[in-house]
N, C-alpha and C positions, 0 to 999 in steps of 0.2 A: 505670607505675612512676614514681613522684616522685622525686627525685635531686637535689642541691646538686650545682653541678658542682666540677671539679679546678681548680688552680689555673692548667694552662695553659687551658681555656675562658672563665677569669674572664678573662682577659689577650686572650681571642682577642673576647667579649663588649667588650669596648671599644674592641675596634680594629675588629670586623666584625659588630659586634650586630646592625645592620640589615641587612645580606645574610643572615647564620644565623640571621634573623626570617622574612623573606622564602620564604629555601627552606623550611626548615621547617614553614611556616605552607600553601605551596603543597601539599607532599605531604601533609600531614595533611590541606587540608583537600579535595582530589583523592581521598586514598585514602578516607574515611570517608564521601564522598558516593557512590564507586563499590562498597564495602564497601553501602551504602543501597539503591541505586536501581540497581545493576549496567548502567550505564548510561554509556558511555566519553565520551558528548560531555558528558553532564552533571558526570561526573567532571573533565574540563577547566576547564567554568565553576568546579565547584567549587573547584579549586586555583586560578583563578585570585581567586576571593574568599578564599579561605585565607592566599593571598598578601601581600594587601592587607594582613589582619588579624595577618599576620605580620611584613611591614615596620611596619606601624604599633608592633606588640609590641614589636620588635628595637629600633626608635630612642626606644623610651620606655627600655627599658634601657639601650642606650648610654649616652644621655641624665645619665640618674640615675647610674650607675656615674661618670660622669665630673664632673659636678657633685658629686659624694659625694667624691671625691679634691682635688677644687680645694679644698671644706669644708678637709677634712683637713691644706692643704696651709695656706691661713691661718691656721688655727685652731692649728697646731700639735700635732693632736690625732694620734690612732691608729682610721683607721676601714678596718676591713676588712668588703669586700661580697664578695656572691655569688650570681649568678644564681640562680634556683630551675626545673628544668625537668621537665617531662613527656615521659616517652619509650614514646613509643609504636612500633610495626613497622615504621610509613611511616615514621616520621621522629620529630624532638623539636619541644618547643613550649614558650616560656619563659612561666610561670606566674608568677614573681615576683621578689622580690629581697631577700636579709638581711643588713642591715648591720650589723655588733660595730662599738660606739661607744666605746671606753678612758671611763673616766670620771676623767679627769684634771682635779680640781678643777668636774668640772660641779655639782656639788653640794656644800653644808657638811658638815661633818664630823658624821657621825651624827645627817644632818639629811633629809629629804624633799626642802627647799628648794635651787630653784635657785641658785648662784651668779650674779654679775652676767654673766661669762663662761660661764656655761654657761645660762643664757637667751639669750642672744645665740646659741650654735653650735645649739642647739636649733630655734630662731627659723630658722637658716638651712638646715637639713636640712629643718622643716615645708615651707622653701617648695619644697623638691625635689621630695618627697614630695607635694606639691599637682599639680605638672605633670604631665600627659599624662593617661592615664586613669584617671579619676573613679567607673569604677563599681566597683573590686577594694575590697577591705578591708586594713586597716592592724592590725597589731599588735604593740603596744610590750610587751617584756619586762624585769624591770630584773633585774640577778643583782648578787650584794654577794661576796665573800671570807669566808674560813670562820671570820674574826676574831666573836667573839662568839654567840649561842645561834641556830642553825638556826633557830627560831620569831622571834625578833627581828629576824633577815637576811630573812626573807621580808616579815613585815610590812613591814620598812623599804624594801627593793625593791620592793611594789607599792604603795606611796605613791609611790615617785619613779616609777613609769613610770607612775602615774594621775596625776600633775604633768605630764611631758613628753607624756600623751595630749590634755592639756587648753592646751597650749601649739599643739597640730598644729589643735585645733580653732578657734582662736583664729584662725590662720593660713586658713583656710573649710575642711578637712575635714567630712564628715560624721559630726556623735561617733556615726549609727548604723552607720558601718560601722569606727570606732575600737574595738579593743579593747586592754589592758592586765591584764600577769600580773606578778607577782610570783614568780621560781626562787628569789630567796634565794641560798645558799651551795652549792645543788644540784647546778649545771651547770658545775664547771669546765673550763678549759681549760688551766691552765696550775698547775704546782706552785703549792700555799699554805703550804710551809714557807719559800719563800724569799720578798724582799721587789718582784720582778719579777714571780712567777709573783701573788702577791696583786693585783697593780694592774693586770693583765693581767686575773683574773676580778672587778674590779668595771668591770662595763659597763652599757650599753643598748644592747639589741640589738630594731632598726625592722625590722620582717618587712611587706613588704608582697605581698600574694596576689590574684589573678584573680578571686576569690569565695570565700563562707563554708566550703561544702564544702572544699575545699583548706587552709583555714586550719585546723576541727576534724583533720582528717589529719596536718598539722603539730603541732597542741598534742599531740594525743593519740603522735605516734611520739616528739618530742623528751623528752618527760616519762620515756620508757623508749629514749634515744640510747647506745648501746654505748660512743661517744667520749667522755663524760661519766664512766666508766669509767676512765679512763685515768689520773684523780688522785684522791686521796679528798678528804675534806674533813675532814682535821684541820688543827688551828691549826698556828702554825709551831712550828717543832721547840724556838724560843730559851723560846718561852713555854713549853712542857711543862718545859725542863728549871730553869726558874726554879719549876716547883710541886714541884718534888723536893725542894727546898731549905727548903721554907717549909711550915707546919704545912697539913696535908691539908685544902681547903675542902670546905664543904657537898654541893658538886654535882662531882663529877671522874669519869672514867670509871675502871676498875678496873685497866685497865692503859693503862701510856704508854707511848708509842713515841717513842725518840729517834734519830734518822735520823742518822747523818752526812753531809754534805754528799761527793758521792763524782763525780769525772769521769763522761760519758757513757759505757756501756759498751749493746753492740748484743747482749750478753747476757740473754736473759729472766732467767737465774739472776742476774744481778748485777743490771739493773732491777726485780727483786722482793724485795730483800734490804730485811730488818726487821729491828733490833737490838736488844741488849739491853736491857730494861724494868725500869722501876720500880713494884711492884707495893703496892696499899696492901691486898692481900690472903695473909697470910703461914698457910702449913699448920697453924700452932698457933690459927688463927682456928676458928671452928667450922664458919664459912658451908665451909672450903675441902675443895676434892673433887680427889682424885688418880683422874683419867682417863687416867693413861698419854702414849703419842703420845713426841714428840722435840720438844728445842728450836728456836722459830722460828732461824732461819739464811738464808743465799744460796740454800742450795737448795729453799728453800722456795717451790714455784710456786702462786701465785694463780689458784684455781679460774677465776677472770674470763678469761683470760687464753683458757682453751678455748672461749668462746662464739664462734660462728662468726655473724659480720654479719647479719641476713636480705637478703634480697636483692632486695627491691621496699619500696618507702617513701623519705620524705626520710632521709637520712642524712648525716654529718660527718664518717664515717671507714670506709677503703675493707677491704676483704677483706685486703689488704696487710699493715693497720695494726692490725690485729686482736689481736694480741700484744704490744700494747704496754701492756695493762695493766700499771702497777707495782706494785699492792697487794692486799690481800686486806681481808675488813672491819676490822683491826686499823686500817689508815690511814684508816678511814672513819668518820663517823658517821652516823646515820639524816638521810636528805637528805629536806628540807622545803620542796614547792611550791606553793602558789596554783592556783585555776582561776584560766580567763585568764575576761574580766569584761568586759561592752561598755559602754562609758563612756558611755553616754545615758542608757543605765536600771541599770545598776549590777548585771546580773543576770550568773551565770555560764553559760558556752558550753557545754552540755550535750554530755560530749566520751565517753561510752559509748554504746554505740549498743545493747549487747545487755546480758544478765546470765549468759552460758553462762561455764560456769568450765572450766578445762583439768584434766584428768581428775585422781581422786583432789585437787583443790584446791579441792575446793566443800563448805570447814566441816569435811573429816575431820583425826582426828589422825593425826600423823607421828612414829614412835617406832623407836628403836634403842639398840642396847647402844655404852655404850664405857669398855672397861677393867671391865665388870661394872655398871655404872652405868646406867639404862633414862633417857635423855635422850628426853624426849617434847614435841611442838609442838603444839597446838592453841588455838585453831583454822587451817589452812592452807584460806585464801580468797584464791585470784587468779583474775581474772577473764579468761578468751582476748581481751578486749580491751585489745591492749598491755600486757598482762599486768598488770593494776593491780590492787595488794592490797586490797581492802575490809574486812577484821579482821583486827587484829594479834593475831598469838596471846601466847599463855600458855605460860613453859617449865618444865615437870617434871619433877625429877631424884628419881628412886625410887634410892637409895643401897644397892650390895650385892645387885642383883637378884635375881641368880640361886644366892647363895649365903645367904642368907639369909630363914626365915618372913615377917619382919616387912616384906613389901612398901609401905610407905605414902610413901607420894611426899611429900619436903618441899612448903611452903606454895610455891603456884606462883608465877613471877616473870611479871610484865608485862613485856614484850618490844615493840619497835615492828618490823617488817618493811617491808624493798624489796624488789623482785624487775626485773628486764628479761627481755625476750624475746632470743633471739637464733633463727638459723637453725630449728634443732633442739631447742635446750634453757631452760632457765629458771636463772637466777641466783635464786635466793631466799636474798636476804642480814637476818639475824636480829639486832638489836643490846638488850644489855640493858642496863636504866638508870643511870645516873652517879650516883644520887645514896645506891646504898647496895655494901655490901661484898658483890660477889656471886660463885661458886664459879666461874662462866666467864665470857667476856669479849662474844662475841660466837660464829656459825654462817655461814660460808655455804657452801649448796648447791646442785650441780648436778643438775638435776633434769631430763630427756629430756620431750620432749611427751607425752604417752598413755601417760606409767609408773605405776607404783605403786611405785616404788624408787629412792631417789637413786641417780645413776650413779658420785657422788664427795660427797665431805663432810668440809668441815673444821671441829673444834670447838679453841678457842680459848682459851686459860684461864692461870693463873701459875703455877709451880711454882719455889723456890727464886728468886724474885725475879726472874724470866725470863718470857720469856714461850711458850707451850707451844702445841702443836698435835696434836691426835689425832684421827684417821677417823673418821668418823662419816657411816655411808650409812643412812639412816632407813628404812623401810618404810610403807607407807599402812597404818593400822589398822583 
């Protein structure tokens, strides 16, 4: 089981990296040779080469951990690491290390391009990253803030981490074991309605790993990371309410959300509070459908919020912190990432390994009543690897189902789908498109492993310039 450690091991990793190398590298590599060859003197030898292989590990991380803060400390900069480890029965064994780089002026302003200062901090993290051992692989991610179009934030994030890959290379990496992804506006970590939490998620974050295997492990669980969860990715709040004012553009979502800036509360009900909306969709339109349900409020809990961690893979955020999601897809929009990409030959890291889909999500539709209204999804295709959607369905609203002859489903809307894994269940979050006047806003559902039934569901939509919420548990059809 892969694991980022907490942040008392990040503190203990740079005071005692090479002793919790050492041990750990001993019993691992003791027990796995007597686990082999059940053989007690050869289990000795073998921890005692484990040993070796684990102080060596340890004071390459110290190492780096410590050089990475001196960086930080000239530079002026914000760079948070974190060991990466393997835990195994006998013992743990550090696999690598992930640095979040602030991007405080390392780049021009809605540019690719280095700054003169951030060639320079660049230039000096490459030579970190050069030291100690040569045979693991490196991989640079760049993320942007949810300022301007999901598809444009990506693009522009994996220009700038295919820049700073080719900087590492420059410095003698090898660009066959460099690679470079582009999250975009994806992966936050900190609010993007305020002007800390935005400059907080434009980073580059240097992942360096023990070998390939562990790296596709890493792309493939971060891309579906429950902590990524915890903020949406809408613009800031000042922007939304500057389009209230101003004639309706081209491309806007169908409902806005405007947050107030409100103290910390350790309340989920008050952490999940959505406010009053300005809707460019009014009941006298013809697109709009009265589905019932109650106005979004405090007490309105985000489905997210039930996903219970899994509990083997790398991960960001503990069983603990689980409920700290604050939103539901209202604060979110559809999140756009990059393969990650090996910088010699430009090819992507082939990060599914099967094509088995998790029950009932292999191309069937997903259909239920709400308020009389037959709300249908098709196609629903996620994949059991990391739960990755491969077609975006299509959503049909058959108006008056069941009280009416005339069943024919309005003209279907193109929808883009996310989904994550968690313990137990599937987030399948539904977003539909910005750029026309559409009857709901957005869907997410909680879906169990090996159901045929949402276990929870919320649909999303405007009524009297508000914005509305009504259940919706679909069925596999």
């Amino acid at each position: 089981m892969l694991t980022s450690s907490c942040a008392s091991l990040h503190q203990a990793g740079e005071n005692y990296g090479t002793a919790i190398g050492c041990i750990g590298g001993a019993a691992l590599g003791g027990g796995i040779t007597y686990l082999v060859t059940k053989d007690a003197t050869k289990a000795v030898a073998g921890g005692l080469i484990g040993g070796i292989a684990g102080c060596m590990a340890g004071n390459v991380w110290q190492s780096r951990e410590k050089a990475l803060a001196q960086i930080a400390a000239e530079e002026h900069i914000a760079i948070r690491s974190q060991p990466l480890q393997a835990q195994q029965k006998s013992g743990t064994e550090t696999v690598g290390l992930v640095a979040q780089v602030e991007d405080s002026g390392m780049f021009d302003t809605n540019s690719a391009q280095l700054s003169a200062s951030g060639l320079r901090q660049v230039r000096k993290i490459a030579a970190v990253m050069k030291e100690g051992d040569q045979n693991g692989v490196v991989l640079i991610v760049g993320h942007t803030d949810a300022t301007g179009s999901a598809s444009w934030n990506q693009k522009l994030s994996e220009q700038r981490a295919q820049n700073v890959g080719r900087i590492l290379q420059q410095a003698g990496l090898n660009p066959q074991k460099l690679y470079f992804q582009g999250a975009g506006s994806s992966r936050p970590l900190a609010d993007n309605t305020t002007y800390d939490g935005r400059a907080a998620n434009r980073r580059v974050e240097i992942v360096g790993l023990a070998n390939e295997t562990l790296l596709r492990q890493r792309v493939e669980q971060e891309g579906n990371n429950l902590a990524y969860l915890r903020y949406g990715t809408q613009p800031a709040a000042s922007q939304q309410a500057k389009s209230t004012s101003a004639p309706a553009p081209a491309k806007r979502r169908s409902v806005e959300i405007r947050s107030a800036k409100k103290e910390p509360s350790s309340t989920p009900a008050a952490q999940s509070q959505e406010t009053a909306t300005v809707s460019t969709v009014s009941e006298n339109n013809k697109n709009w459908v009265d589905f019932g349900g109650q106005a979004v409020s405090a007490s309105t809990l985000p489905l997210a919020a039930n996903l219970k961690p899994r509990s083997s893979g790398f991960s960001l955020i503990s069983q603990a912190n689980a409920s700290g999601v604050t939103g539901s897809c209202l604060t979110d929009n559809a999140r756009v990432a990059g393969a990650a990409k090996n910088l010699a030959s430009g090819k992507a890291l082939d990060d599914h390994q099967t094509r088995e889909y998790f029950n009932g999500m292999n191309g069937r539709a997903w259909a239920g009543l709400v308020n009389n209204h037959l709300v249908t999804l098709s196609p629903v295709k996620v994949l059991k690897d990391n739960a990755a959607v491969v077609a975006n369905p299509n959503v049909y609203i058959t108006r008056n189902y069941q009280s009416s002859d005339n069943r024919k489903a309005d003209a279907p809307i193109s929808a883009v789908a996310n989904a994550w894994e968690g313990e137990d269940s599937i987030l399948y979050r539904v977003y539909l498109p910005s750029e026309k006047q559409q009857p709901l806003s957005c869907i997410d559902l909680l879906v169990p492993k090996n159901a045929t039934k949402a276990q929870q569901g919320q649909l999303f939509y405007t009524s009297h310039s508000n914005a509305w919420v009504a259940n919706y548990s679909p069925t596999r059809s």
